[in-house]
C-alpha positions as CSV (number, residue, x, y, z in Angstrom):
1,X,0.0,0.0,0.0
2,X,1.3,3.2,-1.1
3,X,2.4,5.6,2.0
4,X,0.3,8.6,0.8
5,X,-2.8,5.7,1.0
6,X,-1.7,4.6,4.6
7,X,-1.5,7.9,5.8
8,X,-5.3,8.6,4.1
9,X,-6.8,5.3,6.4
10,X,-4.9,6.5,9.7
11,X,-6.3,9.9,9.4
12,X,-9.7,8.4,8.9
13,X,-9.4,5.9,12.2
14,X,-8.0,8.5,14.0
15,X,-10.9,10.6,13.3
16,X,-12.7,7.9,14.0
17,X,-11.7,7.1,17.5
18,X,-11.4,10.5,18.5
19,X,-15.0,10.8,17.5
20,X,-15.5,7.8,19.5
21,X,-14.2,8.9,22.9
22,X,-15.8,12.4,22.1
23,X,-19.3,10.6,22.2
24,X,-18.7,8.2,25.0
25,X,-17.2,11.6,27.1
26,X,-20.7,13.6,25.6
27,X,-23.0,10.3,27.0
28,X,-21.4,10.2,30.3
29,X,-21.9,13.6,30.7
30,X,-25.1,13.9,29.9
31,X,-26.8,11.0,31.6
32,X,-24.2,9.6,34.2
33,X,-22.0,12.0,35.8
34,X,-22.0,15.9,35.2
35,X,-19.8,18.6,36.1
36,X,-21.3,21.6,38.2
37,X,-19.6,24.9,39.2
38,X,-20.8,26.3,42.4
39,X,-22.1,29.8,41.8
40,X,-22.3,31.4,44.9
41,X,-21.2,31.1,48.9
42,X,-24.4,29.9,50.3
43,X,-22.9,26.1,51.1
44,X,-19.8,27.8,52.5
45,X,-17.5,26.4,54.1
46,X,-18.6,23.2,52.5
47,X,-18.4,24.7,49.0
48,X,-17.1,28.0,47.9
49,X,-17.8,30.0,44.7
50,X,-16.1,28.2,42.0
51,X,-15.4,24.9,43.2
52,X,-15.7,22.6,40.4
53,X,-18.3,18.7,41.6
54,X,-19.1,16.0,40.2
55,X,-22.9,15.3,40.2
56,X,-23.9,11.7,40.0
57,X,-27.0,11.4,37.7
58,X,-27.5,8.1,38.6
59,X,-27.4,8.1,42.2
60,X,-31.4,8.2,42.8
61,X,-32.4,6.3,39.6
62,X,-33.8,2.8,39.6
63,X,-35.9,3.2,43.0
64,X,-33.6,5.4,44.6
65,X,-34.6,8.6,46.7
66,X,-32.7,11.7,47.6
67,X,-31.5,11.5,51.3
68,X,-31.5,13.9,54.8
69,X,-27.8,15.2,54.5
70,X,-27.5,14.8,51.0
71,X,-26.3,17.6,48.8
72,X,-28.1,17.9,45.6
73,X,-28.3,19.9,42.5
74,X,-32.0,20.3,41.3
75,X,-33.8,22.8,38.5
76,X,-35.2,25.4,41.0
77,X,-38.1,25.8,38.0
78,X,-41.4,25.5,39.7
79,X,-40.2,25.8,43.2
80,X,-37.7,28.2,43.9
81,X,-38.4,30.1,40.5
82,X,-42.0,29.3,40.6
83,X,-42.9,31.4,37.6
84,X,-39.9,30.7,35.7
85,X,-40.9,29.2,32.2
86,X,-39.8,25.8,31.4
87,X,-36.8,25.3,29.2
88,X,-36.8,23.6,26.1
89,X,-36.0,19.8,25.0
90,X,-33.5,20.8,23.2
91,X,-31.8,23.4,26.1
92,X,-32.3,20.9,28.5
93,X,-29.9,17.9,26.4
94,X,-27.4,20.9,25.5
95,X,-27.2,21.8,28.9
96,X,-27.0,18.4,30.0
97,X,-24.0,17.9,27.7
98,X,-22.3,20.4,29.1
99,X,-22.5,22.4,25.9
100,X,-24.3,25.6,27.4
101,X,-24.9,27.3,30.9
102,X,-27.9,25.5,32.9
103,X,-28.4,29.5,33.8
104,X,-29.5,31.2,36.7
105,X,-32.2,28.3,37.5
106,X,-29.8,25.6,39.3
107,X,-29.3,25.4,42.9
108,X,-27.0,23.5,44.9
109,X,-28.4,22.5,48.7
110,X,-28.3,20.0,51.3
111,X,-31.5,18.2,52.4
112,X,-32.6,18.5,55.5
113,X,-36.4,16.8,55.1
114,X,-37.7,14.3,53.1
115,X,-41.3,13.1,51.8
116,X,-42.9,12.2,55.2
117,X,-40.7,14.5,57.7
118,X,-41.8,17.6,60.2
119,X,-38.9,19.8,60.3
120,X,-39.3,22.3,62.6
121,X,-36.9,25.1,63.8
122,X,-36.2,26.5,66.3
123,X,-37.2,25.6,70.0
124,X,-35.5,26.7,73.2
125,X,-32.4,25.2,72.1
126,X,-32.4,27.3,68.6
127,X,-32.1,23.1,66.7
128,X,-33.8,21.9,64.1
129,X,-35.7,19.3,64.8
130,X,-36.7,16.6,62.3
131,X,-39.5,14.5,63.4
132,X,-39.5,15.8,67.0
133,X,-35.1,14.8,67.1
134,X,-32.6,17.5,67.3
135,X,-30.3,17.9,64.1
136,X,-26.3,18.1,64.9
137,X,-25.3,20.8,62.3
138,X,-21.8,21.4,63.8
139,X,-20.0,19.0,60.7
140,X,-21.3,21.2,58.1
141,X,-22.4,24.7,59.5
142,X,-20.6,27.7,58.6
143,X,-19.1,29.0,61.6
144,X,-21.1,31.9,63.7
145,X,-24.0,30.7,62.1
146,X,-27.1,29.9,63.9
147,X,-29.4,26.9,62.5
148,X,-32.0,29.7,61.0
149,X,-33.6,32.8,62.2
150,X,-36.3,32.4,60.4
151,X,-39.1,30.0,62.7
152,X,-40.8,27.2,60.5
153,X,-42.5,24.3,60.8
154,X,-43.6,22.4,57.7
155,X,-44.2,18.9,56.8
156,X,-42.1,18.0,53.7
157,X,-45.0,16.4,50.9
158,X,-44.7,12.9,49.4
159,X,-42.5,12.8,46.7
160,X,-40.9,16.6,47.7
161,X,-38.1,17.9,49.6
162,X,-36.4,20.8,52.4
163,X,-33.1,22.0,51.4
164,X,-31.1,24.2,52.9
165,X,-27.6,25.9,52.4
166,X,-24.7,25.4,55.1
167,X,-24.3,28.9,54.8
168,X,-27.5,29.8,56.9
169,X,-27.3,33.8,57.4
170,X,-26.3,34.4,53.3
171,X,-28.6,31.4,51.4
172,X,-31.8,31.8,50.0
173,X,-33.2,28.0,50.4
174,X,-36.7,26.5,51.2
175,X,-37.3,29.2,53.9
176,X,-37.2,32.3,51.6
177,X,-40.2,30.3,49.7
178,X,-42.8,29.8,52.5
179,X,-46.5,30.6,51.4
180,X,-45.4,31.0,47.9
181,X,-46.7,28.6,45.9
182,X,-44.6,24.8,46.3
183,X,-44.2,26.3,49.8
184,X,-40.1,25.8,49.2
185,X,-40.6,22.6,48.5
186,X,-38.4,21.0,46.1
187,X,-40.1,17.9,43.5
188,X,-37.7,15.1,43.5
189,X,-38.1,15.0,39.7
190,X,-36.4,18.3,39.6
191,X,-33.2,16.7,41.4
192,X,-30.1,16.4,38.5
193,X,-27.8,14.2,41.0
194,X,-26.2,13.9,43.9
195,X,-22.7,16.2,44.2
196,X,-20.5,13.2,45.3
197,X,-17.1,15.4,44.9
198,X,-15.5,18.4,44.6
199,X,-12.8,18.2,42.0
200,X,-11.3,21.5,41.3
201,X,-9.2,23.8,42.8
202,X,-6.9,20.3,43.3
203,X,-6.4,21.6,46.6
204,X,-9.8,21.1,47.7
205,X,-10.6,17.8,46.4
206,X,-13.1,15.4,48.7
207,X,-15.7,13.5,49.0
208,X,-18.7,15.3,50.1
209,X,-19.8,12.0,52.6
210,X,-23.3,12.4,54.3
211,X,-22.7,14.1,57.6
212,X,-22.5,12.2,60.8
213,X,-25.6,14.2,62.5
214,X,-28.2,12.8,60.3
215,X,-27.4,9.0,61.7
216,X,-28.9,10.0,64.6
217,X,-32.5,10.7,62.9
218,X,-32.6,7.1,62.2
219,X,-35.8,5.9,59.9
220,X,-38.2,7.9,61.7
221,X,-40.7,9.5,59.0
222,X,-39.4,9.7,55.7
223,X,-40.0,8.8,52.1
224,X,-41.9,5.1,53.6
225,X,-44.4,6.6,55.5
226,X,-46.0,8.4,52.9
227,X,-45.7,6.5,49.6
């Protein structure tokens, strides 16, 4: 085989494999593991602006529910943006590759309630309490901040959940959204993964493991009492 013709065939697998790994790396992002850039210091200290996490899609497919402790990244469309339209199809799968902002409607929180829970805060302690037990917040908390000042006590609907940011006194969660309508309460179905870690700046790279305090709340309530 002439050289000029070999050259011709590995241009073409090369091509080929590079469009290969391109679409595997486009797949994986889109429906397995996504990256997320945290946008502002509401989960402080547990994230700060800019950290770079990997969201697992899959981590609440086939059966699975969203946990208490938990952080999640959900489409705030409908709950926290109540009047927010709806993107597109096609939006959505471009965003979900990676290819274009997800925009000002994504939030990062940790869950504190599931379907099924009272959360209530805050009682002559200043805890939350879920389902009547007192939450241990130290692990996650940003220092000097108190649980909430703003009083509440909700049950979280089947099928919904209460998310809150670590950063208490500077994030606007589930409390700014009382009596509007979805009460703060975010639909599972709006939850795009788990963050699992943070990845970037390599200096921060961890696991982000469910805190220790949320043992404690056992089974009590939850997603089985209500479905």
């Amino acid at each position: 085989m002439p050289a000029q013709e070999r050259s011709g065939w590995f241009s073409r697998d090369l091509l080929l494999v590079a469009g290969v790994c391109l679409l595997a790396l486009l797949l994986v992002n889109a429906f397995v593991a996504r990256p997320f850039a945290v946008p502002s210091a509401s989960m402080e200290n547990t994230l700060r602006p800019g950290d770079r996490l990997v969201v697992n899609q899959l981590a609440y497919d086939f059966g699975g529910h969203a946990e208490r402790g938990d952080v999640v990244v959900f489409d705030g469309t409908g709950s926290f943006l109540p009047y927010a339209s709806e993107s597109s199809g096609a939006q959505r799968f471009v965003a979900g590759l990676g290819l274009a902002s997800s925009g000002d409607t994504v939030y990062v929180k940790r869950v504190i309630g599931i379907g099924g829970d009272r959360v209530t805060c805050c009682g002559s302690d200043g805890r939350i309490k879920v389902n009547g037990v007192p939450l241990e917040e130290s692990d996650y908390l940003s220092p000097g901040d108190a649980p909430s000042q703003v009083p509440f006590d909700v049950v979280v609907p089947a099928g919904k959940l209460w998310v809150m940011g670590d950063h208490r006194s500077d994030s606007r969660d589930s409390r700014d959204h009382l009596g509007q309508p979805g009460g703060g309460f975010v639909p599972e179905s709006k939850v795009i993964g788990r963050a699992d870690w943070v990845v970037f700046p390599f200096g921060r790279w961890t696991s982000l493991d469910r805190p220790a305090g949320f043992a404690a709340l056992g089974g009590t309530g939850g997603h089985g009492d209500q479905r």
